[in-house]
N, C-alpha and C positions, 0 to 999 in steps of 0.2 A: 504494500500500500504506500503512495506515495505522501509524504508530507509535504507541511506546508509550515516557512519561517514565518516565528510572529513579528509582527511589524505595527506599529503607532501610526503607519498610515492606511487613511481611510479615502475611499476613492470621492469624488467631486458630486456633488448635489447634481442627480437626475434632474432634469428640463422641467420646469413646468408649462404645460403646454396644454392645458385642461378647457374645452370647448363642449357646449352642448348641442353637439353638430344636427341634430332633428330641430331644433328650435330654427334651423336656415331656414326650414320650411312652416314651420309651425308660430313660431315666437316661443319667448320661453318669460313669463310673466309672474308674479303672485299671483294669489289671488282678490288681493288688492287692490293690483294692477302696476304696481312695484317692477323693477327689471330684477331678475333673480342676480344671484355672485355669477354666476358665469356666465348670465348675456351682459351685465355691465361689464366686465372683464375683457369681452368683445366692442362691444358698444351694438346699439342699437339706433335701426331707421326711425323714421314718424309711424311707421306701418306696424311697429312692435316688433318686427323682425331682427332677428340678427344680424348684425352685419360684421363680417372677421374683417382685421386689417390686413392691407396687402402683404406687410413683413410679416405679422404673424402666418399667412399663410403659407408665404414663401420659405419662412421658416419650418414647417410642417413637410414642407416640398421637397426642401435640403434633407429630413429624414428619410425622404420615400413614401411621403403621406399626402395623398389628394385628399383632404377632409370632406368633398364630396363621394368621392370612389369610397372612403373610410366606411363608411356610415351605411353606405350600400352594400358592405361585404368584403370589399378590399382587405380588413384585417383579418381575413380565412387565409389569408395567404404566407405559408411558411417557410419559402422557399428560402433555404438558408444564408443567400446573399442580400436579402430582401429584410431580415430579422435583424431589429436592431438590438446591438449586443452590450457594446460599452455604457459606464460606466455615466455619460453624460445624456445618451439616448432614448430613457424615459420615457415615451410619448404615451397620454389615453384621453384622448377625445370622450368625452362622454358621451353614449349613445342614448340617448334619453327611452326606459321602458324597457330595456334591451335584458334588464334583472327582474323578471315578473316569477310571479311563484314559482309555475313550472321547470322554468332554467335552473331555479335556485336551486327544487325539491330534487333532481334530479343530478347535479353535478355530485362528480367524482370526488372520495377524499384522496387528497396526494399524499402517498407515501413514501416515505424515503426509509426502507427496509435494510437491513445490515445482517446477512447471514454471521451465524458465531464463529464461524470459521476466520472470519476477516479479523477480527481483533485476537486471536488465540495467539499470533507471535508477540502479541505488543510488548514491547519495553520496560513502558511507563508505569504511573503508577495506577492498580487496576482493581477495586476490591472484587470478590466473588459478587456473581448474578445476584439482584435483591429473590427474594420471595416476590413471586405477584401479589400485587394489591389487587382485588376486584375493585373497578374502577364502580363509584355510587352515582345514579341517577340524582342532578341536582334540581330539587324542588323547583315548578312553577309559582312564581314569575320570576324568570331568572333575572328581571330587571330589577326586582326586589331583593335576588339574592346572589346573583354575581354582576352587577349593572356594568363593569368591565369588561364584559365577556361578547364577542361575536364570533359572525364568520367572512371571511374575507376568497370571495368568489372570483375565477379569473380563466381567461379562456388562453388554451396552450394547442399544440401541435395533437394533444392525444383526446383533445375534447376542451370540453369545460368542468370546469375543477374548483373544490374547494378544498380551504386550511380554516385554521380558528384564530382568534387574532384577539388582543387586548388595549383598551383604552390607556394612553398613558400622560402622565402630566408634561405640563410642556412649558418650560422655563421662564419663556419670554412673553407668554402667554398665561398669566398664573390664574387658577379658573376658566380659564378658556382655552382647552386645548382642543387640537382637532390635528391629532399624533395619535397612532397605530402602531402597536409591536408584532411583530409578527415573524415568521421563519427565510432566511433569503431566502432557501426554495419553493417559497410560495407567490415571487414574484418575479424570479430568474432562477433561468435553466442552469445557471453555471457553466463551466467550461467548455460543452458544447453544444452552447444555445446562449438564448438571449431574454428579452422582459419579455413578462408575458402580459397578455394583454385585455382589455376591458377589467381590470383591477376595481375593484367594490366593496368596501366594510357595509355588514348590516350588523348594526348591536341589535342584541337579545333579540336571533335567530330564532322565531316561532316562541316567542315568549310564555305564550299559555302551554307550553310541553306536549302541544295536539300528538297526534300517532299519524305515521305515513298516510296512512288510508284518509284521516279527517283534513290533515293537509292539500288531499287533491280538489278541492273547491275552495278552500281557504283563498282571500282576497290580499293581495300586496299588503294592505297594512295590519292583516293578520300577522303575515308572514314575517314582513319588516316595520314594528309598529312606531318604530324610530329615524323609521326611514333609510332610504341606500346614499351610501358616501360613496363617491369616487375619489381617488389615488389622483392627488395633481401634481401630485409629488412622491419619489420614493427613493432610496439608499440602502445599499447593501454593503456589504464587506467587500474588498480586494481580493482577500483571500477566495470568498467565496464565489466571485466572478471568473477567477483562474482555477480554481482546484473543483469546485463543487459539481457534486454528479448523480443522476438519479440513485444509485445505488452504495453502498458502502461508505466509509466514514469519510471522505477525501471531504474538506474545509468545512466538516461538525463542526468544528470547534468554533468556526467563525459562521457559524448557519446564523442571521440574522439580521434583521428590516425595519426601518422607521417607514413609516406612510404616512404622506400630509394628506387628507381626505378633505373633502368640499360636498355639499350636499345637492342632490341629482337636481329636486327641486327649486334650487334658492332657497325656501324653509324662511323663517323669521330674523335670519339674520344672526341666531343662538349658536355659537360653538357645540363640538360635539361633545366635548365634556359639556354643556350648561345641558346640552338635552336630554343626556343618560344621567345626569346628576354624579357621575364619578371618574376620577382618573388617579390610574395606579402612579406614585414617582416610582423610580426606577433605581437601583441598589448599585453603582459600578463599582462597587466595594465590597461586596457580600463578604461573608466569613467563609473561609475553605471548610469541606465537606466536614472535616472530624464537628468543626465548632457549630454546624447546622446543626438544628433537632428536629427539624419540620417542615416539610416542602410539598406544594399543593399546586396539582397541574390541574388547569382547567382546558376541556374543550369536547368540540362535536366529533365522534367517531362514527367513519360511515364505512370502512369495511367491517366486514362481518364478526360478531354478531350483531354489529351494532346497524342504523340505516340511517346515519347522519343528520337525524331531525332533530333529535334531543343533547343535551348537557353535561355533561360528565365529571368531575372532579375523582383525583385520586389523592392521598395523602399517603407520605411515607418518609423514613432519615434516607436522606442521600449517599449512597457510595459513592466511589470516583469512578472513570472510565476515560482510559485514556487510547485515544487513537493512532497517536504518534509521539515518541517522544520529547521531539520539536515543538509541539502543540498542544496548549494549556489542556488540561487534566480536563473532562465534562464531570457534570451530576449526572449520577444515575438513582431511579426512583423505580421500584415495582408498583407496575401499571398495566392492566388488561388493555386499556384504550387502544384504536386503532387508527391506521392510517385515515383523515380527517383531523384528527387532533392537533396535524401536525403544525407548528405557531401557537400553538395556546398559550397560555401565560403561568409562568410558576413562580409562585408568590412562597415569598417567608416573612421570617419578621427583621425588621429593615435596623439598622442602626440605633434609631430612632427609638424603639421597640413598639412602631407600627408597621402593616404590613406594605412590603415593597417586592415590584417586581425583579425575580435575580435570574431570571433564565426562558426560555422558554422550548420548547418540543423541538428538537431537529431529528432523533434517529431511533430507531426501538428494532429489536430482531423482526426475522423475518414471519414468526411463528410470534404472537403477542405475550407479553407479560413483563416486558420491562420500557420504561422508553430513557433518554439522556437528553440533556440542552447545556447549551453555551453558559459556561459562568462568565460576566458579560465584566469587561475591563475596558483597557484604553483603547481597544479597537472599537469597541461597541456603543464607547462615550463617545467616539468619534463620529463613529453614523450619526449617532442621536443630537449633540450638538451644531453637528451641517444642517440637517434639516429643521429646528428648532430655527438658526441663527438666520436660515435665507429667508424665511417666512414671520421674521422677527417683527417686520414693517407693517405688515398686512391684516 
């Protein structure tokens, strides 16, 4: 398995380039009659239409983006000179609608599976397998009881996909964040691939706990009763852009995503933290594994047994696991959860002696019962800092 050196640099703030490309045709208004954040971001005719600037367009063009070809289906297209890969490349138009139940109820969870075999030469330092935790069904309304918690839906080469993703506080913004934690492989392919694309936070994913079946009539604000953010912004690791790969440990260690989010509709103007009432700070200091007592993964698991509609939390003391000896040591927790999980949020108790987020879901065997994430340090304050500092004004 090949490693990867740690490094204090953290690659350059993805583009923001967030348009609500149906509104060209539609207008995209309150219902007020206000201009939502991102037709004012565009600007608008007399006629309530949008209107894009010619550089922003031209700008979109430079990526390989006709935002009218967009909108019509152009982003089906994966041909791998065509996929934007680096690290400044970011683009997601918003398609307005384009996240209705069905799409949602329906995407795949991503998993990033790791046979045992792969880590059995490691080095490092590795404590034995935990015990499975059975992962608990977490009570309806999750907005009442994990109001941090979503999922973060996005369309790739193998389909459309979802991971679980967490609210988090946002510096420069204090009470008002509209910051995402989430796993890098849930919004790039890594080393051979690129962003992936129509990127979406929905907090408290089917909030009332429905069942598959009650879910199939269920109406969008059943589904998303907090409504769908889109990614105007996102950052990953270096690490993770050159090493990370569907499968086996290659840049775990550095699996990890800030997302600036914007709301589909314009909405009232409310950050996402003011609308879910909560956002987790974030720990780049956590205690190593011995000094942990308590580590709680939250997320939706939608491979099998699970069918990605519901909740899940696991609790458990963290071992280590490490993938490379070059490469900071992960937590490992026993956890049934499955592929969907992957990005959820692992909370402990922060410095503070309140809870904070110190990791979140990047890898678990390929056979369920344990998963590992990032103990998040200067690389991961780095992500989080860029995106926090570009959207400092706004």
């Amino acid at each position: 398995m090949r490693s990867t050196r740690p490094s204090l640099a953290v690659v350059a703030l993805a583009s923001v380039l967030a348009l609500t490309v149906t509104a060209c045709d539609s207008g995209d208004t309150t219902a007020d009659g206000r201009a939502s954040a991102s037709a004012s971001a565009a600007g608008t005719g007399s006629d309530g239409k949008i209107r894009i600037p010619d550089d922003l367009r031209d700008k979109l063009k430079e990526h390989g983006i006709d935002i009218d070809k967009w909108k019509n289906g152009a982003w089906k297209n994966w041909d791998r000179e065509d996929w934007l890969r680096e690290a400044d490349e970011f683009v997601n138009p918003i398609i307005k609608g384009l996240w209705n139940p069905d799409r949602m109820r329906d995407a795949d969870g991503r998993n990033k599976g790791v046979d045992t075999n792969d880590i059995s030469g490691d080095q490092g330092v590795t404590d034995p397998a935990p015990a499975p935790v059975v992962a608990r069904a977490v009570a309806p309304s999750y907005h009442a009881n994990a109001a941090t918690a979503g999922k973060v839906f996005f369309d790739s080469p193998e389909g459309t996909m979802v991971c679980s993703a967490t609210v988090v506080a946002d510096p420069a913004h204090p009470g008002k964040s509209n910051l995402v934690w989430t796993a890098g492989h849930c919004v790039h392919a890594g080393k051979k691939g690129g962003w992936y694309r129509n990127v979406a936070f929905v907090p408290s994913y089917n909030d009332a706990g429905r069942t598959e079946g009650q879910l199939e009539n269920a109406t969008r604000e059943q589904v998303a009763p907090f409504g769908v953010w889109w990614g105007d912004g996102a950052q990953t690791s270096r690490q993770w852009i050159a090493q990370g790969g569907e499968t086996g440990g290659d840049g775990a260690s550095y699996d990890f995503a800030v997302i600036h989010v914007t709301p589909e509709k314009g909405g009232d103007g409310k950050s996402l933290e003011e609308t879910v009432g909560a956002a987790l700070p974030v720990d780049f200091n956590a205690p190593a594994v011995p000094k942990v007592s308590s580590i709680t993964a939250t997320g939706y698991p939608a491979a099998k047994p699970f069918d990605g509609q519901k909740l899940y939390q696991c609790q458990d003391r963290p071992g280590r696991l490490s993938m490379a000896t070059s490469d900071p040591t992960m937590y490992r927790i026993g956890c049934t959860m499955t592929g969907g999980s992957s990005g959820g949020g692992w909370v402990a108790t922060g410095s503070d002696g309140k809870p904070a987020l110190v990791s979140n879901t990047s890898i678990g065997p390929v056979t369920s019962g344990w998963l590992a994430g990032p103990r998040l340090g200067d690389v991961a304050k780095g992500v989080y800092d860029s995106v926090s500092k570009k959207f400092a004004g706004r």
